[in-house]
N, C-alpha and C positions, 0 to 999 in steps of 0.2 A: 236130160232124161225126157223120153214121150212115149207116147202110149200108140199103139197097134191093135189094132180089131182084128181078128181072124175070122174071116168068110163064113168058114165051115159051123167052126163053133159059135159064134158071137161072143167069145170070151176076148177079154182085154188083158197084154200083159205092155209091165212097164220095158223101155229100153233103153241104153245109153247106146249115146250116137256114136256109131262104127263099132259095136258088140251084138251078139246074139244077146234073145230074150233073154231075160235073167232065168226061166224058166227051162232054158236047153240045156241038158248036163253036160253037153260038152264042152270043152275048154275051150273060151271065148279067144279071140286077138287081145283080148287087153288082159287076159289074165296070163296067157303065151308074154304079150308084153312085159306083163309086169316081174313074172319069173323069170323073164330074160334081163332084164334090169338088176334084178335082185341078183343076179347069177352076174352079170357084168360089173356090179359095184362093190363085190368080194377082194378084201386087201390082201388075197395069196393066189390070184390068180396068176397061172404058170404062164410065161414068156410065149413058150407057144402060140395059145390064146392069143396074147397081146398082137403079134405078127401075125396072124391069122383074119383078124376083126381090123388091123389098122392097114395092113396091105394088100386087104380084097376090096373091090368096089363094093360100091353102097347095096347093089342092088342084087348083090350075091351075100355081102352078110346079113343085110336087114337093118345095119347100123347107121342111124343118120347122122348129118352133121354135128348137130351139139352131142350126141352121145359120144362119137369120134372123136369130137375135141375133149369130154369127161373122160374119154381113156387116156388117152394122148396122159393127159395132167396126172392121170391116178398111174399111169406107165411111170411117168419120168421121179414123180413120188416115191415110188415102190421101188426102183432099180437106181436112181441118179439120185438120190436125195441129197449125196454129200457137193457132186457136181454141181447143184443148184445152191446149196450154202457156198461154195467157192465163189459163183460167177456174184453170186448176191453181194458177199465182198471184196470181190473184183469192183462191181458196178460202185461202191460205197467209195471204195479206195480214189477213183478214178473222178469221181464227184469231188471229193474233197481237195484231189490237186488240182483241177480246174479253177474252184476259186481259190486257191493257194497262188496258182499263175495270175488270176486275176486282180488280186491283190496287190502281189508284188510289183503285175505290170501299171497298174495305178499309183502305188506308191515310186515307182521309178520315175514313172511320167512327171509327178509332183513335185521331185525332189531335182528335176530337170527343169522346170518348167515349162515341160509339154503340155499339150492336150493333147487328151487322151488318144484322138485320131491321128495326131501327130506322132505319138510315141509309136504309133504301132506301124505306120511308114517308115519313121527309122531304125525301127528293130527288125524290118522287111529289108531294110536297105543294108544294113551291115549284120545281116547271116542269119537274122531269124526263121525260120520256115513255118 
């Protein structure tokens, strides 16, 4: 916030940097901003929209990059949400039999008495992939 002297009058008003005086009734960039915000962070925002703001350039909607990525996420929220619980336990599933494999290939190794780097050469060498 800083302060401005006007010439004419010698009166002072306060300002926030990159807005008109608080004094101008007209609608500032950050109040434009902020009802654009308000209006972008809406949970029924039509698809439309969503393709509209996420596959025009920046410099055509006005949408910067972290706003772009807030929609992106409030997009895939709003229409994919079950898609996102699938992959979530996809990824969960997928974690769990890696150290399933890792496991098994440790106790294989052990009960061969491999080590470890060794087991995994001859599980290369007779058909592992």
């Amino acid at each position: 916030m800083g302060e401005t002297i006007d010439s004419a009058t010698g009166r002072t008003s306060r300002r926030r940097v990159g807005c008109r005086p608080i004094a101008d009734p007209r609608p500032s960039s950050c109040y434009v901003s902020a009802r654009r915000m308000k209006f972008l962070s809406a949970p029924d925002l039509p698809r439309e929209v969503f393709a509209a703001l996420l596959e025009g350039p920046a410099f055509l909607t006005g949408v910067t990059s972290d706003q772009r990525a807030a929609l992106v996420q409030s997009y895939r929220a709003t229409y994919h949400a079950e898609d996102i619980a699938q992959i979530a336990q996809a990824q969960e599933a997928l974690e769990l039999l890696d150290a399933v494999h890792t496991t098994v290939a440790n106790e294989a190794a052990r009960v061969g008495g491999f080590m470890s780097h060794e087991f995994g050469e001859f599980a290369k060498a007779n058909g592992d992939k």
